[in-house]
Backbone as a ProteinNet text record, in pm:
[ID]
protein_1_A
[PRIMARY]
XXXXXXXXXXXXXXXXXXXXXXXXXXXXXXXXXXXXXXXXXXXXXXXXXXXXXXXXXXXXXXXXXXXXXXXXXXXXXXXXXXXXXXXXXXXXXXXXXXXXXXXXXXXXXXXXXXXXXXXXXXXXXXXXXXXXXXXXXXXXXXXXXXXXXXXXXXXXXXXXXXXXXXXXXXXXXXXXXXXXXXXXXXXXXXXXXXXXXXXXXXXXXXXXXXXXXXXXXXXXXXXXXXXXXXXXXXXXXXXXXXXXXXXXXXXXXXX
[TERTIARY]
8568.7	8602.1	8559.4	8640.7	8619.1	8498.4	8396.7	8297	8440.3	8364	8455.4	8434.3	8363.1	8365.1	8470.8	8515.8	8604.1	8720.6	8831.3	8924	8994.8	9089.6	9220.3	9331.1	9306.2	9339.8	9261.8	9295.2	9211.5	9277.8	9289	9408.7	9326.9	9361.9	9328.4	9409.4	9442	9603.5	9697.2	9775	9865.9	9860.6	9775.2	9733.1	9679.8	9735.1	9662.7	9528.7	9445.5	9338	9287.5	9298.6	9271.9	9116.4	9003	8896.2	8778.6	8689.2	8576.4	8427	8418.8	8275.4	8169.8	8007.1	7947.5	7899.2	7882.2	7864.1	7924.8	7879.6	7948.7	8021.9	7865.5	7878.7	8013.3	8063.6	8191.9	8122	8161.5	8138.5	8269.3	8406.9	8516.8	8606.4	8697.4	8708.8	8572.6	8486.4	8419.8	8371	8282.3	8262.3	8283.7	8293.6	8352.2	8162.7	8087.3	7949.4	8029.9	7898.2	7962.9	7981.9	8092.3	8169.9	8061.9	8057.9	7960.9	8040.1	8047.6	8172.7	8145.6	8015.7	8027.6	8068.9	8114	8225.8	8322.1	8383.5	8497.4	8456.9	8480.7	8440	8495.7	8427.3	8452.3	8377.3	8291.1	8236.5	8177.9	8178.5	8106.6	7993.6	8066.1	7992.9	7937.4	7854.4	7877.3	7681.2	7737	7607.6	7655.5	7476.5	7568.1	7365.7	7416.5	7299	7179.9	7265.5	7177.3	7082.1	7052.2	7010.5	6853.8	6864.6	6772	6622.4	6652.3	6499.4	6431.3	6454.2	6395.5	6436.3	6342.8	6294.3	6441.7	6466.9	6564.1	6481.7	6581	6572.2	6483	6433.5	6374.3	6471.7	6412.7	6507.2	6510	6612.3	6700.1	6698.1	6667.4	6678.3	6754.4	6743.7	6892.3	6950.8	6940.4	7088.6	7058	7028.9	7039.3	7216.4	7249.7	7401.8	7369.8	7430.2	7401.3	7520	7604.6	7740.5	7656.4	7752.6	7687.8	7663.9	7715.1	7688.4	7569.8	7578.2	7440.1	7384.8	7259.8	7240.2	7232.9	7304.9	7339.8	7219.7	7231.4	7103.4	7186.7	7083.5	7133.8	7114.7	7180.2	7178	7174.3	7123.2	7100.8	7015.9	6943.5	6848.5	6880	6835.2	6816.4	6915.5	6977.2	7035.1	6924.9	6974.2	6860.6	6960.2	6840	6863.9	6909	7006.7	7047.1	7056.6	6985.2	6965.7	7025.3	7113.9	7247	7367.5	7389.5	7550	7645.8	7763.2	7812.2	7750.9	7782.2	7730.6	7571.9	7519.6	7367.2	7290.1	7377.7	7334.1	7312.8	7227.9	7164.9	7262.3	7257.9	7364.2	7322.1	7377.4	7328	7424.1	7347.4	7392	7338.1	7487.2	7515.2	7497.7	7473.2	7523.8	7594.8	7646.3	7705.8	7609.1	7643.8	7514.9	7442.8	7409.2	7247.6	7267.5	7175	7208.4	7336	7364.6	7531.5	7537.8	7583.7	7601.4	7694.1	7650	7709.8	7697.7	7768.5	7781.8	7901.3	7849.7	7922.6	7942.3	7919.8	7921.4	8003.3	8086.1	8066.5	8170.7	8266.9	8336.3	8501	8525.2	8650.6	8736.2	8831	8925.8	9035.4	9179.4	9303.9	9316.5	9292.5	9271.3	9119.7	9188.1	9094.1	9086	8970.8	8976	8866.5	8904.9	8802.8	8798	8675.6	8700.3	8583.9	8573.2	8443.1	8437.1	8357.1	8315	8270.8	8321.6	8268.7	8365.4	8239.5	8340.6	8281.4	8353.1	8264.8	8217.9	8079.6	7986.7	7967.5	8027.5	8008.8	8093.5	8109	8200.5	8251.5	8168.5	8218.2	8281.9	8388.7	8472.3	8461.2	8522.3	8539.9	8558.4	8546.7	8582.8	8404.3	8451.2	8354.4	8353.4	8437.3	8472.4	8583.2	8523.7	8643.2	8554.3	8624.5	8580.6	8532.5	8448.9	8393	8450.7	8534.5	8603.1	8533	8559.4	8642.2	8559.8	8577	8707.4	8859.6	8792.3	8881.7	8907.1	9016.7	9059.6	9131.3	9056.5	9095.5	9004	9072.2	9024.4	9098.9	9009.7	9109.8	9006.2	9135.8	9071	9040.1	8949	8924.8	8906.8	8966.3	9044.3	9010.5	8920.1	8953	9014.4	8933.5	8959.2	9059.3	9136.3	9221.7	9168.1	9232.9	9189.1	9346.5	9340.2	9466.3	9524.8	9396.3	9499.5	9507.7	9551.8	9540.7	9581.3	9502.2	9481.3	9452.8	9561	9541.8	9592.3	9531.5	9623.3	9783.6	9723.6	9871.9	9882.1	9916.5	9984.2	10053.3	10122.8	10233.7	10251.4	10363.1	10368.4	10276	10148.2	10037.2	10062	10097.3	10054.7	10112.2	10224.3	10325.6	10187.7	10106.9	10069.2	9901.1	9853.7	9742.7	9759.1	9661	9661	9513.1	9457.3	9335.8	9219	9087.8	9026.9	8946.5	8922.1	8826.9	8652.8	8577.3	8458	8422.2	8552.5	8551.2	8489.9	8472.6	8445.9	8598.5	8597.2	8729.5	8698.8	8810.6	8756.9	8843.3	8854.6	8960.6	8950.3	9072	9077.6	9192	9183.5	9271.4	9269.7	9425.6	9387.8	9451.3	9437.1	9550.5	9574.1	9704.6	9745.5	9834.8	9854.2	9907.1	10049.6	10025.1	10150.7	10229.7	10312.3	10464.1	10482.6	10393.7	10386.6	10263.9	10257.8	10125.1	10112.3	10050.6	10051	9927.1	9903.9	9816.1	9873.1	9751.3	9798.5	9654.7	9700.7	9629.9	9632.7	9511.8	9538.6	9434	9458.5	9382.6	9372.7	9246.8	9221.6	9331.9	9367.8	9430	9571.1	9591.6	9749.2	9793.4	9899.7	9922.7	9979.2	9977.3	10018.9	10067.9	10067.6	10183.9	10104.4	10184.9	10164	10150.4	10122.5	10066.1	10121.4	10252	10311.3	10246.8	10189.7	10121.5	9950.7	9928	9769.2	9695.1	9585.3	9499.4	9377	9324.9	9224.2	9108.2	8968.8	8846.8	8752.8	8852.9	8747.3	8573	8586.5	8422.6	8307.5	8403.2	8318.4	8327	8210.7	8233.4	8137.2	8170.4	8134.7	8121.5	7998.7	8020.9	7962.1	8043.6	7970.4	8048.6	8133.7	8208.6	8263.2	8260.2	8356.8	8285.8	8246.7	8173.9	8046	8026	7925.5	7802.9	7774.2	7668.2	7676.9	7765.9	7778.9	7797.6	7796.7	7857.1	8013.9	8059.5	8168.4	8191.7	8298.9	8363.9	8265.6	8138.8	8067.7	8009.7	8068.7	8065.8	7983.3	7948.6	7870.8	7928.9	7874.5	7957	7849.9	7900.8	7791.9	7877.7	7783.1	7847.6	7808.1	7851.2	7792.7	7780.9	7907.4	7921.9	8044.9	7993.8	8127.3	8121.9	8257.8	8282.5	8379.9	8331.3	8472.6	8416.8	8573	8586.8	8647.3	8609.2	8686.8	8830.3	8916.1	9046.6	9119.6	9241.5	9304.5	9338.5	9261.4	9226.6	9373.3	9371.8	9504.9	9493.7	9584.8	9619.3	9530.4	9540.7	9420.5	9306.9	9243	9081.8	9082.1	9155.3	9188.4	9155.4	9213	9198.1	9101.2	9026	8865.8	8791.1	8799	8697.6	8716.1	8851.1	8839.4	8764.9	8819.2	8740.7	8605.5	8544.5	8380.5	8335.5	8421.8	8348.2	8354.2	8527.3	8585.3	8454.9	8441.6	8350.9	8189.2	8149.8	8018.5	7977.1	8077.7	8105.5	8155.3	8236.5	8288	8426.5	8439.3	8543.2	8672.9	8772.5	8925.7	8947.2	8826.9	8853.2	8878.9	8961.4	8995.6	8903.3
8702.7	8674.9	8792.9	8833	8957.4	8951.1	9024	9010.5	8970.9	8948.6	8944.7	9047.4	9144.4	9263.8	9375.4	9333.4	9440.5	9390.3	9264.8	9195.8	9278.7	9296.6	9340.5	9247.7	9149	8979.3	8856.5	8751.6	8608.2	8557.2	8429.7	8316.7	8155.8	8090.3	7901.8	7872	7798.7	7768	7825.2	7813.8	7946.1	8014.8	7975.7	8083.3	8196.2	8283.4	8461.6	8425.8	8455.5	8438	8617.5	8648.7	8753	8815.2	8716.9	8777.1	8653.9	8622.5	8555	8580.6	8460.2	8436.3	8402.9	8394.4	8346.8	8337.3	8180.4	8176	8336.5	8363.2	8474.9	8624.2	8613.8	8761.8	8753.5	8875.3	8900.1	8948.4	8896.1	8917.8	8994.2	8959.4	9003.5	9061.3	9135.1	9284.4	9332.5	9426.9	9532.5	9612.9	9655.1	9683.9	9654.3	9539.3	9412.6	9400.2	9344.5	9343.3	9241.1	9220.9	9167	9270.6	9180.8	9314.2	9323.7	9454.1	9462.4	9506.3	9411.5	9442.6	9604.2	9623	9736.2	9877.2	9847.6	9939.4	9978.4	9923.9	9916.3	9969.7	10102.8	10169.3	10121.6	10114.6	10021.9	9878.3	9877.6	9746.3	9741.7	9660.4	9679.5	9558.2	9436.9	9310.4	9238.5	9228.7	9171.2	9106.3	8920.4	8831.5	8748.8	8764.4	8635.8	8540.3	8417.1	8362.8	8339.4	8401.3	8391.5	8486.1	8557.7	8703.6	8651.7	8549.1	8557.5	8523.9	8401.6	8413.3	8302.2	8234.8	8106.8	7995.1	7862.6	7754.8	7645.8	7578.2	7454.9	7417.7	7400.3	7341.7	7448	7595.3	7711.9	7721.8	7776.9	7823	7935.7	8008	8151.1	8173.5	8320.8	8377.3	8493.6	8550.8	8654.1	8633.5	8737.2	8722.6	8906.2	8923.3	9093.8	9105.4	9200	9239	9361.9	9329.2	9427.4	9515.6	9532.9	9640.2	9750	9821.1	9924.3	9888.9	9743.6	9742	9698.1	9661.2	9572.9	9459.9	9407.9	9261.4	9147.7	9058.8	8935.2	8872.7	8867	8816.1	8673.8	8597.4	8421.1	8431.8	8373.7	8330.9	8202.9	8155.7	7983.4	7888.8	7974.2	7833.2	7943	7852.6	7890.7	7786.3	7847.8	7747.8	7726.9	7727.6	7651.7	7672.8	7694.5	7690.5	7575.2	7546.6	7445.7	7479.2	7429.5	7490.1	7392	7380.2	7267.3	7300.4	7419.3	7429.8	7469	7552.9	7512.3	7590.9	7512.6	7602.8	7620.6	7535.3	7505.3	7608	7709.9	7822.8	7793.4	7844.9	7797.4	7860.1	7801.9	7784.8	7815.3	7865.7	7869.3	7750.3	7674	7566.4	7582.2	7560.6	7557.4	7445.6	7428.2	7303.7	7297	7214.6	7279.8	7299.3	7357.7	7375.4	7462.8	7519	7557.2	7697.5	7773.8	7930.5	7951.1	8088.4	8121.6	8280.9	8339.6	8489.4	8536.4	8665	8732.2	8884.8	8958.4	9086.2	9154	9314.3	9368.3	9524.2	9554.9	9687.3	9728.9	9660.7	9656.6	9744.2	9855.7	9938.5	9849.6	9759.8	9672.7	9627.6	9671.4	9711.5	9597.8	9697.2	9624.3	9635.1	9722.8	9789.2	9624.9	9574	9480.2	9433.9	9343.6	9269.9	9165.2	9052.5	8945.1	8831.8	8806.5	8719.4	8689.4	8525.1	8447.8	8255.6	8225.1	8047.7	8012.2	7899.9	7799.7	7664.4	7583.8	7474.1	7415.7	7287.4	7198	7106	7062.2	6973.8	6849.9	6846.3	6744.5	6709.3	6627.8	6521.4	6662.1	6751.2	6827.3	6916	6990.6	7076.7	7183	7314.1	7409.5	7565.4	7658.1	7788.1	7833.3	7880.4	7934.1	8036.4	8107.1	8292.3	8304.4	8416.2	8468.3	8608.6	8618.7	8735.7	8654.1	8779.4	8749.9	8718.9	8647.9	8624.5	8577.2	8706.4	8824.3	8876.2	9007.8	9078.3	9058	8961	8946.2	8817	8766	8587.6	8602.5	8590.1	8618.5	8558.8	8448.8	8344.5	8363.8	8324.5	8286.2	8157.5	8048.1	7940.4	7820.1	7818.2	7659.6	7690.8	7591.6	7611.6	7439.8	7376.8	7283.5	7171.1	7154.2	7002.6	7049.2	7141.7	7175.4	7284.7	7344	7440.1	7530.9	7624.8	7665.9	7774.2	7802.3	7825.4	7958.7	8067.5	8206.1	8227.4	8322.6	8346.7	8485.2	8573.1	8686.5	8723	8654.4	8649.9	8612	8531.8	8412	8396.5	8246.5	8243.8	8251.4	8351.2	8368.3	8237.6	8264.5	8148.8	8080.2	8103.7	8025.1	7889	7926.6	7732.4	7648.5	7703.3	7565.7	7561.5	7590.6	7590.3	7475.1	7501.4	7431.8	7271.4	7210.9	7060.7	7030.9	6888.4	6837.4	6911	6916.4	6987.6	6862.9	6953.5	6838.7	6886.3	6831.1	6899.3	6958.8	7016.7	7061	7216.7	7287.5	7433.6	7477.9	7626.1	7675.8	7818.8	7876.8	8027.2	8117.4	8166.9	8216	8371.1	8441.5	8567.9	8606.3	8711.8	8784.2	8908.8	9014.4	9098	9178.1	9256.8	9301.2	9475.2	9490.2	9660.4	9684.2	9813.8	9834.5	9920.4	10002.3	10055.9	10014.1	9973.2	9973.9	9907.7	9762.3	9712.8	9620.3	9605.7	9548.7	9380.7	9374.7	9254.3	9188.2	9046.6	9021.2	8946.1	8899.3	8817	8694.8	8536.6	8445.3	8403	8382.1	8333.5	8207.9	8143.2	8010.4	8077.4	8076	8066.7	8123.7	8264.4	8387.1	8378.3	8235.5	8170.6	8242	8316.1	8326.6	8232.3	8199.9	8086.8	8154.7	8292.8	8331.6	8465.9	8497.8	8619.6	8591.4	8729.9	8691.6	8855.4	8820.5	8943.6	9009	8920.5	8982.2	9012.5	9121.4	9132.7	9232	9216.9	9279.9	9293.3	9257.8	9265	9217.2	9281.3	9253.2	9321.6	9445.5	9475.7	9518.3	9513.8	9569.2	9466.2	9321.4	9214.4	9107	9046.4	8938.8	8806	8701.2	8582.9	8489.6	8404.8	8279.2	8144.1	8053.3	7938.5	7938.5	7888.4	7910.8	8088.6	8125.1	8242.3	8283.6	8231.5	8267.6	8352.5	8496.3	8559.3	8492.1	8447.3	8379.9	8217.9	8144.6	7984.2	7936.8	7782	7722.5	7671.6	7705.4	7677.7	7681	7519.7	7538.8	7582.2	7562.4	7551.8	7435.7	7447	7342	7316.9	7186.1	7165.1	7214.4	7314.7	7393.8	7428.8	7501.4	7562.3	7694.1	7779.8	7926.7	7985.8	8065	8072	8214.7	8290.8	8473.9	8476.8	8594.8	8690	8823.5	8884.6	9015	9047.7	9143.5	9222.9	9371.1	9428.4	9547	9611.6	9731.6	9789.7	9906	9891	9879.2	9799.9	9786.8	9691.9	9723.9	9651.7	9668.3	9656.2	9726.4	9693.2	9563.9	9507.9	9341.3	9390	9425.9	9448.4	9411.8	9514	9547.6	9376.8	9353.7	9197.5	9148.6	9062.5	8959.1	8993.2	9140.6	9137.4	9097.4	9075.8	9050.8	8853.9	8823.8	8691.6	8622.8	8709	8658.9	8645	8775.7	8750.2	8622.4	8594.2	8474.5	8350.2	8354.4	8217.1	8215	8257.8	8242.2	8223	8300.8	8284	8172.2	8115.6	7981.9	7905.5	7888.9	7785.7	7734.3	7815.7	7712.3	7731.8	7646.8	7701.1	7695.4	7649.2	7663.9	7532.8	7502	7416.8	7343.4
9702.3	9561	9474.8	9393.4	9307.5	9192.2	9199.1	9063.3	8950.4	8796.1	8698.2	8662.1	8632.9	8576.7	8627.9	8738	8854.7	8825.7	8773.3	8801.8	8656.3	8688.1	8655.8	8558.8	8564.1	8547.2	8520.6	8469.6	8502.1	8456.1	8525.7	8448.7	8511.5	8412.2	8395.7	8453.7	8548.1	8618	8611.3	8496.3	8503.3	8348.1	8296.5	8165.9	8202.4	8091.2	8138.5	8040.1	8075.8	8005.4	7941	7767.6	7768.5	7778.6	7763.6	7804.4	7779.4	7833.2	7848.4	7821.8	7769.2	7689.1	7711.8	7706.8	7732.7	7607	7539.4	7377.2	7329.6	7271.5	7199.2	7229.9	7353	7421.5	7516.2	7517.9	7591.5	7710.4	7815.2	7952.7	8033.7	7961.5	8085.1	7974.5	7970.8	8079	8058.7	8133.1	8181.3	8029.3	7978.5	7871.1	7711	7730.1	7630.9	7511.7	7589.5	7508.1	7347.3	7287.5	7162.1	7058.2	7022.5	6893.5	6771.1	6696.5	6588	6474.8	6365	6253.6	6210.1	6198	6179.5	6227.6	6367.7	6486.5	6357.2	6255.8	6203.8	6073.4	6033.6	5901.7	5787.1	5677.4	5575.8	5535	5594.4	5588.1	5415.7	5366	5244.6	5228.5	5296.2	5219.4	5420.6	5411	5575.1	5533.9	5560.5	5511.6	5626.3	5661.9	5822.4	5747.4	5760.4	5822.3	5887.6	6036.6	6148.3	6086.8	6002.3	5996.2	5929.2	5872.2	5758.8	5757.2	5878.3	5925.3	5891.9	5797.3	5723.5	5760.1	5817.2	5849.7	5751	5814.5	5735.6	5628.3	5535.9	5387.8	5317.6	5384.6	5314.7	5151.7	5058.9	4936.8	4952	4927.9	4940.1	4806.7	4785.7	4647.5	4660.4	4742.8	4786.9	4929.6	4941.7	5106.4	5160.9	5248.5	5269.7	5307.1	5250.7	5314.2	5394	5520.5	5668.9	5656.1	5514.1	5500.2	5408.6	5372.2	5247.7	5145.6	5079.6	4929.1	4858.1	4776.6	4703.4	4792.3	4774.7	4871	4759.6	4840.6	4745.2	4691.6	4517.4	4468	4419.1	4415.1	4347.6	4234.8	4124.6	3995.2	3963.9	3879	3804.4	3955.7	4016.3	4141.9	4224.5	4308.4	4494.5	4531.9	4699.4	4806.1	4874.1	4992.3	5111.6	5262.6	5352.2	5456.3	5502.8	5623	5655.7	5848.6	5945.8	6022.7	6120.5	6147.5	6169.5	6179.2	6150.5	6138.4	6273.8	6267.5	6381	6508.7	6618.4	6730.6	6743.5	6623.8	6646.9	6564.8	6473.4	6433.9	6260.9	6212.7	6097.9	5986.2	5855.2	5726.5	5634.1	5530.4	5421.7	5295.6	5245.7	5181.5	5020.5	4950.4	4766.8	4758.1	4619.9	4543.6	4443.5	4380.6	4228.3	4095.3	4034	3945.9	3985.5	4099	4152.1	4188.2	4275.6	4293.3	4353.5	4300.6	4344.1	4330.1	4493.5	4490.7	4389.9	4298.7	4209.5	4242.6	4269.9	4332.3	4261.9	4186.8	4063.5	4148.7	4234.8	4279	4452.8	4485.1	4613.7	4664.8	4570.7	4609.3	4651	4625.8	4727.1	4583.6	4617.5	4511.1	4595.9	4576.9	4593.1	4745.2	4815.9	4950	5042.1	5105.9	5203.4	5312.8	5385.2	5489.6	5420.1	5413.3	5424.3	5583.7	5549	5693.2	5695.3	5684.2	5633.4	5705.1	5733	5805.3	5694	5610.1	5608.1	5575.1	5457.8	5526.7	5322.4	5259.2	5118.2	5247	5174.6	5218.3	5156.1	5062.4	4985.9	4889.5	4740.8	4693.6	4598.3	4530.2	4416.2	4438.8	4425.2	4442.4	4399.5	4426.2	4383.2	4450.2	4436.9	4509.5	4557.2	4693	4772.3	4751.9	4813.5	4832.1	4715.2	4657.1	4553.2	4439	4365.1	4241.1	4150.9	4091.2	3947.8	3837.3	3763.3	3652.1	3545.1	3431.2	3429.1	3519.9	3583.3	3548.8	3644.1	3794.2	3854.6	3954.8	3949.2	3958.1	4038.5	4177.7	4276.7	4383.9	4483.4	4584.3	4692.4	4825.9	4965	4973.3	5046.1	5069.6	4995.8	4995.7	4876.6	4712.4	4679.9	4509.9	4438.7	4404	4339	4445.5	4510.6	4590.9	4684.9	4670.1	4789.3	4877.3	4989.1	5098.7	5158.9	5207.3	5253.3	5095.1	5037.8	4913.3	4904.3	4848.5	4789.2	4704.7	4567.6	4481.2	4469.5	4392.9	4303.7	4184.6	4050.4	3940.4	3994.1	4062.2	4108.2	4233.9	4247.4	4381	4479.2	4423	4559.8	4596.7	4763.5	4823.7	4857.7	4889.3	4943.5	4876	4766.3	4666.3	4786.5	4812.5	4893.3	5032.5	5061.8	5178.2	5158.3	5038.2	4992.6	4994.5	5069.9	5108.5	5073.1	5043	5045.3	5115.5	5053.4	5166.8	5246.8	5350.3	5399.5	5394.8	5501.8	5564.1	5671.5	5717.3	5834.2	5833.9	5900.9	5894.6	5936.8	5847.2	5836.9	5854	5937.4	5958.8	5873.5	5749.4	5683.5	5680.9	5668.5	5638.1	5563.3	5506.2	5434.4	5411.4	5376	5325.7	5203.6	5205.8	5076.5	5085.2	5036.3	5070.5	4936.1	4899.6	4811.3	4817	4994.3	5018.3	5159.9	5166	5074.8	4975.4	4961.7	4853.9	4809.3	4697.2	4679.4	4693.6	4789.1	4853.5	4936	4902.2	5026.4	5086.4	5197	5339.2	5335.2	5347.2	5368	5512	5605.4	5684.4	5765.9	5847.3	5835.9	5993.6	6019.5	6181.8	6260.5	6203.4	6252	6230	6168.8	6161.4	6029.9	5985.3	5829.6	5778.8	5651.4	5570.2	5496.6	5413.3	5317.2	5275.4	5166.9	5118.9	4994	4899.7	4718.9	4656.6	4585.5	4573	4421.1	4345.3	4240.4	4247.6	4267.5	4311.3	4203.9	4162.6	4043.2	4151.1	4325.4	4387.7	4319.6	4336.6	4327.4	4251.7	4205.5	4136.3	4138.7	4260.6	4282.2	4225.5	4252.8	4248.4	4350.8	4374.7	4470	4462	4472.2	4449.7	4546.3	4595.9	4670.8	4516.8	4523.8	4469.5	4300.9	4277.5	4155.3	4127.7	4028.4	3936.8	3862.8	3772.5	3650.2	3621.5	3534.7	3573.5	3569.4	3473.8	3452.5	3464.3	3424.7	3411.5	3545.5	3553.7	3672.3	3712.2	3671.8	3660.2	3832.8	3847	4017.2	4070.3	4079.5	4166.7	4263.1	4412.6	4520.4	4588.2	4608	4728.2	4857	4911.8	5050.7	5140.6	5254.3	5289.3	5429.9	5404.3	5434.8	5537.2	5678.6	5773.2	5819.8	5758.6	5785.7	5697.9	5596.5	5563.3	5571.4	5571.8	5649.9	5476.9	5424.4	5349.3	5354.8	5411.6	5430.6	5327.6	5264.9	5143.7	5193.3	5306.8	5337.8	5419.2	5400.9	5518.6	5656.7	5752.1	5854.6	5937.7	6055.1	6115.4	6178.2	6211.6	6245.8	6400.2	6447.6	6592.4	6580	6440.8	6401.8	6320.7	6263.4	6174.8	6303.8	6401.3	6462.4	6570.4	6589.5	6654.1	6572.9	6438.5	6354.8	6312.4	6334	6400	6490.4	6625.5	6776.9	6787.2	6720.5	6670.3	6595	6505.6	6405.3	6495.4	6569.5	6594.3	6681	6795.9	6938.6	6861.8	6776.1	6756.1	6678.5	6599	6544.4	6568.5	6693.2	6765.3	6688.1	6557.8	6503.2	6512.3	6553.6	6628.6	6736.3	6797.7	6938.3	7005.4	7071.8	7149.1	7272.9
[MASK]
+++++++++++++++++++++++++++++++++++++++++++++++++++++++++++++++++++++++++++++++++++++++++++++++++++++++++++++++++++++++++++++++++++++++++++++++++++++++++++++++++++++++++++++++++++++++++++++++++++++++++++++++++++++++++++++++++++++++++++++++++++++++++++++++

């Protein structure tokens, strides 16, 4: 029987299987190891959880970001550790009203990659991931009781794609380009759901936990597990390695 490191192939009955896991770490093809977002130049915003170190129900007053930009400081409270989340790997948990990342410097304009876990936790609604408004009104994902949504000073087609949210964990990404045309891309667990032909980007701002610089506004009970934004758009390759990392290390999408 062939080591796996030597095999050429692997298949489930008659599925080609493109490569294998052990929890996260890539074991098959042969020099696989786990992917490090930062392989991929451009990283600006990159906040994982696992990183932080603090005991369940700890209060969080910032966030280190492991990209180049600023590290996420909280405004109006603290979250809290939540050491429960998927795959057994610890969370960081909002409330409405309460602390909420506000980030004014992070270089990420119209040019992107986002790609972020989480999931609302609870009854109050509102936007997780998105910009600072003013100066910029701009969301992937959850919008006001719904999920599936995208937002850049409009919705494009996405609206038709936005349904109820639930409490499930959701692995979302997106990105946005300006040439050939200025446009982004929504996508749900590597699936696209549409495009957003009017785009104003980010502005060199970024937000978890409502919009608003200072107020609460749309701020949700949620809770957040890794985000990745890159300040250009990644090719659909470098895009869906930076999937495979989240999906596998978070379990979510997977069958």
């Amino acid at each position: 029987m062939p080591l796996s490191n030597t095999m050429d192939k692997f298949y489930f009955g008659d599925v080609l299987i493109d490569a294998l896991y052990a929890g996260d770490q890539k074991i098959w093809p042969a020099g696989g190891g786990e992917f490090n977002p930062l392989s991929l130049p451009g990283l600006s915003i990159w906040l994982d959880a696992t990183t932080i170190g603090l005991g369940h129900d700890a209060e969080i007053y910032n966030w280190a970001n492991l990209g180049s930009g600023e590290d996420a400081v909280l405004y109006g409270g603290t979250a809290r550790m939540q050491n429960f989340g998927p795959n057994g790997r610890p969370v960081v948990a909002f409330w409405s009203g309460q602390g909420r990342v506000r980030m004014y410097s992070t270089g990420v304009e119209m040019e992107f990659t986002l790609a972020y876990v989480a999931r609302m936790s609870g009854a109050v609604a509102g936007r997780i991931v998105n910009g600072i408004y003013e100066p910029a009104n701009i969301l992937f994902g959850f919008w006001n009781g719904f999920m599936d949504v995208g937002y850049d000073n409009g919705f494009g087609s996405t609206s038709s794609t936005q349904k109820a949210q639930d409490q499930n964990w959701h692995l979302y990404s997106a990105d946005g380009t300006v040439t050939p045309a200025i446009e982004d891309r929504l996508f749900s667990d590597g699936m696209q759901l549409g495009t957003i032909a009017t785009s104003q980007g980010w502005k060199g701002t970024f937000s978890i936990s409502g919009y608003a610089p200072t107020a609460a506004d749309e701020t949700p009970n949620c809770e957040v597990a890794e985000v990745l934004l890159y300040n250009r758009k990644l090719s659909d390759a470098d895009r869906e390695q930076v999937e495979d990392y989240l999906r596998f290390k978070w379990g979510v999408g997977l069958s």
